[in-house]
Each structure stands twice: as structure tokens, then as C-alpha cells.
PALO-591598 format. One record per residue (C-alpha): residue number from 1; residue in three letters; y, x, z. Coordinates in nm, 2 decimals, padded with zeros to 4 digits. Last residue first. Example, Ala and Ser with C-alpha at 12.3 -4.5 7.8 and 13.67 -1.06 7.14 Angstrom:
REM residues 2
2	SER	-00.11	01.37	00.71
1	ALA	-00.45	01.23	00.78
This chain:
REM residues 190
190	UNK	-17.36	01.69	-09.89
189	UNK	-17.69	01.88	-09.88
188	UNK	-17.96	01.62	-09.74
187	UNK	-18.07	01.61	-09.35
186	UNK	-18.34	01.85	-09.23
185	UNK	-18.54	02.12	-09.36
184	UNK	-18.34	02.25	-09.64
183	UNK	-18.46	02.54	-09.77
182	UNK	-18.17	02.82	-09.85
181	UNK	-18.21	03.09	-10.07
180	UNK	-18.12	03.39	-09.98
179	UNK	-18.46	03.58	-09.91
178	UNK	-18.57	03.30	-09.71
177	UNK	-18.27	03.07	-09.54
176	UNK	-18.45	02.75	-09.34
175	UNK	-18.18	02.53	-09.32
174	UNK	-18.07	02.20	-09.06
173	UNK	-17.84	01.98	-09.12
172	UNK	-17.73	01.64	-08.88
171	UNK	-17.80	01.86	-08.57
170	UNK	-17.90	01.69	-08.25
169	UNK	-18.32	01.75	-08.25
168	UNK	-18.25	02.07	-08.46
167	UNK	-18.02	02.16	-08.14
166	UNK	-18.32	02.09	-07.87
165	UNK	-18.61	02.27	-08.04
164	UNK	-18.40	02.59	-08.10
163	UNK	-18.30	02.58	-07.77
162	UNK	-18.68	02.53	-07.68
161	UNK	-18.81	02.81	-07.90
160	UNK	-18.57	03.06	-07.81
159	UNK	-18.72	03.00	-07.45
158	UNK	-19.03	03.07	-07.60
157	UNK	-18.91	03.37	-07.75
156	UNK	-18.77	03.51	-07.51
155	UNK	-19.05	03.46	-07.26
154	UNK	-19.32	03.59	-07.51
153	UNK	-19.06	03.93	-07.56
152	UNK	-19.07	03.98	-07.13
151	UNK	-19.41	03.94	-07.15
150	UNK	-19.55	04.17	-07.43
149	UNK	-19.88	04.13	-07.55
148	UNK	-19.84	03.85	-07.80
147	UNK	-19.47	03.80	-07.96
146	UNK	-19.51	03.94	-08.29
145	UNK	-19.73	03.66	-08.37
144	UNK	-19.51	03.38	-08.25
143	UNK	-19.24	03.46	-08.49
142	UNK	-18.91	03.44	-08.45
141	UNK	-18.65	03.24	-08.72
140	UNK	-18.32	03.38	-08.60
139	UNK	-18.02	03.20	-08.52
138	UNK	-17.67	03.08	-08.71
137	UNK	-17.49	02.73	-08.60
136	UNK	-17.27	02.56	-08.75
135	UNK	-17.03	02.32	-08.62
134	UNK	-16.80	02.13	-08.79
133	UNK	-16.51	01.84	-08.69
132	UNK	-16.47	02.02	-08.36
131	UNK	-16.42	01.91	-07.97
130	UNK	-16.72	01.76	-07.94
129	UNK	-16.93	02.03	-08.09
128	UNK	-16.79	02.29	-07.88
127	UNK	-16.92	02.11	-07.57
126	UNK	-17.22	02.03	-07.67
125	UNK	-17.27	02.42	-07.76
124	UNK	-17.18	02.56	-07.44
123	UNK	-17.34	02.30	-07.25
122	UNK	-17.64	02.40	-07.47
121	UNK	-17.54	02.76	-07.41
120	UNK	-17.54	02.75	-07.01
119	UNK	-17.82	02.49	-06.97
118	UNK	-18.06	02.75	-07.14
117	UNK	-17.92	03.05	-06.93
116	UNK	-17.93	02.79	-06.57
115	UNK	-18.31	02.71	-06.71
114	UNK	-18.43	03.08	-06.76
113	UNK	-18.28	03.19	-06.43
112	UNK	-18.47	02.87	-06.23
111	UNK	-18.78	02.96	-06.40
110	UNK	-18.79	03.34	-06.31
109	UNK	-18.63	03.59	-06.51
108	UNK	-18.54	03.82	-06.25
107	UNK	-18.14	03.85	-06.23
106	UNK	-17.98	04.21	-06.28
105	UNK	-17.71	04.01	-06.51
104	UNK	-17.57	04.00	-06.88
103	UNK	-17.92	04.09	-07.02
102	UNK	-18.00	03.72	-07.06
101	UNK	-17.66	03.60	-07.15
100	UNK	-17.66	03.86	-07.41
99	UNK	-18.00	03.80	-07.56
98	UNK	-17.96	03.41	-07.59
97	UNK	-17.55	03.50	-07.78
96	UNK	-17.76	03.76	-08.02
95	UNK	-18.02	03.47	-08.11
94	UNK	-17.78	03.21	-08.17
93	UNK	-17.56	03.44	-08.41
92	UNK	-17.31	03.38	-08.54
91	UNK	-17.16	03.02	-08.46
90	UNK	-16.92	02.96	-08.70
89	UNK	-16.66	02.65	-08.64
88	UNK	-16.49	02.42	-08.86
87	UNK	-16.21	02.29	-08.67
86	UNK	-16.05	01.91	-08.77
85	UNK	-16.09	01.83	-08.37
84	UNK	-15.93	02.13	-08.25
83	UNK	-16.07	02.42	-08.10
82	UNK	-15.93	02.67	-07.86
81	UNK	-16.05	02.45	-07.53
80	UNK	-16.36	02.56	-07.61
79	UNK	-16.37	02.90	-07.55
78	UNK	-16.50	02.91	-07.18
77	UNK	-16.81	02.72	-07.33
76	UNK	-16.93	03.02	-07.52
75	UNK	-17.01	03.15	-07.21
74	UNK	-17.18	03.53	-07.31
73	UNK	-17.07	03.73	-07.63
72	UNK	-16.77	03.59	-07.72
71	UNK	-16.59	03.75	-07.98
70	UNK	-16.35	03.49	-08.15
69	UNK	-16.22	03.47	-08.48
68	UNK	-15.98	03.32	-08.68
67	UNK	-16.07	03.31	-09.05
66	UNK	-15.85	03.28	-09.35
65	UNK	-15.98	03.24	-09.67
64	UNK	-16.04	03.47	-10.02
63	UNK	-16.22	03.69	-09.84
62	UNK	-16.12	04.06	-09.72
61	UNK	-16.06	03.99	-09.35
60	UNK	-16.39	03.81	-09.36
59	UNK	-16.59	04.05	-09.51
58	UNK	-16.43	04.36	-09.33
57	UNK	-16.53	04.20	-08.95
56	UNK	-16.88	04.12	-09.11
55	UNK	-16.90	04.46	-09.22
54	UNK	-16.79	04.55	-08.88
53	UNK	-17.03	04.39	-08.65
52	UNK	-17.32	04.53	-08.88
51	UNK	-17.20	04.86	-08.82
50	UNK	-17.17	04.84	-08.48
49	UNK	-17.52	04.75	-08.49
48	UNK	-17.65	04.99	-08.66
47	UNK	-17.47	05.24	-08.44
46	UNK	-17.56	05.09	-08.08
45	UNK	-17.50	04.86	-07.88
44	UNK	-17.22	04.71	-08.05
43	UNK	-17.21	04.34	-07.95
42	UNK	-17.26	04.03	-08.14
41	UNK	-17.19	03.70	-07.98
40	UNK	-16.91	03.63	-08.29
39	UNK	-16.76	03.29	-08.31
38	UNK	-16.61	03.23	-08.65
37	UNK	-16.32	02.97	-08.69
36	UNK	-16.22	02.77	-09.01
35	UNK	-15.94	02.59	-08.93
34	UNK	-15.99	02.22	-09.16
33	UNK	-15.86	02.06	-09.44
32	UNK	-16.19	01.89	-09.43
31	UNK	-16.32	01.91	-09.78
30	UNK	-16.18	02.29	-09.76
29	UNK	-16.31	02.32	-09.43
28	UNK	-16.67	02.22	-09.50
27	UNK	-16.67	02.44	-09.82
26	UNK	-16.57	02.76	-09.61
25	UNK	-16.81	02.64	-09.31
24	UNK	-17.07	02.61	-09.64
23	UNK	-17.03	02.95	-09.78
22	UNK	-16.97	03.13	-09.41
21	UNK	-17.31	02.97	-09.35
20	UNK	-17.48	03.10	-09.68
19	UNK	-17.35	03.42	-09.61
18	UNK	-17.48	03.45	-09.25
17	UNK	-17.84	03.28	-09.33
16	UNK	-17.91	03.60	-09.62
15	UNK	-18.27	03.68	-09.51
14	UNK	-18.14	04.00	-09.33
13	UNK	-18.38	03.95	-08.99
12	UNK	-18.50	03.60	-09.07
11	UNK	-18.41	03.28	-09.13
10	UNK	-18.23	02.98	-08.96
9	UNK	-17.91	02.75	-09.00
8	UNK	-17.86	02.46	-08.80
7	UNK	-17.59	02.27	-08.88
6	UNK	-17.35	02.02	-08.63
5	UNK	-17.17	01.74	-08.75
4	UNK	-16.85	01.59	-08.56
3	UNK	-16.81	01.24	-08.49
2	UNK	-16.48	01.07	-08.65
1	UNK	-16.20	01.05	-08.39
């Protein structure tokens, strides 16, 4: 079995990184011949973001290819077993899946609760990855500026920060998307 490749696709809030990774997974797949597989952490909280959920839904019914998808907002890992090795998997979003898993129980954040969630999504991840030809990954690009003053948002994001730190160390691609245009950062465009 050929090794799989993982991306790493970044941006901001709205900066276009969903689109351009559906683009690629669907190009990835049809070089591949490939299942093309989205797995969704987002979950509707509240109006916007129901919305959100459901124009993403309504894209992908209504494109031109065929996508199975999965809703899994905490464990990724459970899911696994659903891929095969010429998959092409989404992951959407990175941020959304840290959030979930972090809210998911009463637990206090201390060290040994922040290390089992980290462990829990990189295990996740790695274990995806193994099983698939494609992996990419979707996350937010937080800034370190809007995270002073607030605790519980500094621990977030630093532990966003070392997730993010350990897949661009494994991925082959990695993108910066700014105002839909995507920078790549890591690894050429194949």
C-alpha cells in the first residue's frame, strides 16, 4: 500500500479554506479514483451556525460529485474503520472538532484534561491517515493577539497551537488560504 498524504489547510474565519479543500479532495480523488468522504465536527448551536452546516450540506448534495459524509463531532477515531485505503477524506473543521471535545465534558481543564483531548484527535487523525490515500485537514488560523486577557481563550489557543504544530510537522501540504487565495507554505502543488 502506497503511503497516504495528509494537507493542512488554514485561514481565517470566511477566508475561502473550505472551497479550496473540497477543490483539491475532488481533484485528489479524481487522480486517485478515489471515495471522496467529508467529516463534519460542526454542530448547530445556534442559528448561524445551523446555517452554515446546511449550506455546506446543500453544496455538496448539489455538486457535480458524490460525497459521503460523516458528522462526527467528538472521536474521530471511532470512524475509521469506514475508510478505505484509495479514500480521500475531508476533515472540516479542526478548530470546531478541538472545541467540541473540550466542551463535551464538565472536566476542569487542567494539564492531564488538555493532554488526553490532544492525544484524542491526533490518535484520531493518525489513525484516519493510515487507513486513507488523502487526508485533508481544514482549521482556523488564531491569532495570539485576540487571545490576551482571557484564560480559558489563551488555553485554547495554545493548545490549538500544538496540534497545529504537530500535523504541519506530518503533513506533505500545508496552505495558508487569505481572502481565497491559497499560499502555500509547505510542500509544492501537485
Amino acid at each position: 500500500m502506497a503511503a497516504s498524504t495528509l494537507i493542512l489547510i488554514m485561514g481565517g474565519v470566511r477566508s475561502g479554506k473550505s472551497s479550496f479543500a473540497e477543490r483539491t479532495a475532488i481533484e485528489m480523488a479524481s487522480k486517485t479514483g478515489g471515495r471522496l468522504n467529508y467529516l463534519a465536527t460542526g454542530v448547530a448551536s445556534d442559528p448561524e451556525m445551523k446555517e452554515r452546516i446546511e449550506k455546506h450540506q446543500r453544496d455538496r448534495l448539489t455538486g457535480a460529485c458524490q460525497w459521503q459524509t460523516y458528522e462526527q463531532s467528538v472521536q474521530i477515531g471511532k470512524i475509521a474503520d469506514e475508510f478505505k485505503s484509495e479514500d480521500v477524506v475531508l476533515l472540516d473543521c479542526l478548530t470546531t472538532l478541538l472545541n467540541n471535545e473540550l466542551f463535551s465534558s464538565d472536566q476542569e481543564w487542567d494539564e492531564r484534561f488538555l493532554t488526553t483531548i490532544k492525544d484524542t484527535i491526533l490518535t484520531g487523525i493518525t489513525t484516519i491517515k493510515k487507513r486513507v490515500g488523502t487526508m485533508l485537514i481544514v482549521s482556523n488560523e488564531v491569532l495570539n493577539e485576540s487571545l490576551l486577557g482571557n484564560e480559558l481563550v489563551f488555553t485554547y489557543g495554545r493548545l490549538l497551537g500544538q496540534i497545529h504544530q504537530y500535523i504541519v510537522r506530518e503533513a506533505d501540504q500545508v496552505f495558508l488560504v487569505e481572502a481565497g487565495i491559497p499560499i502555500v507554505l509547505k510542500g509544492a502543488i501537485k
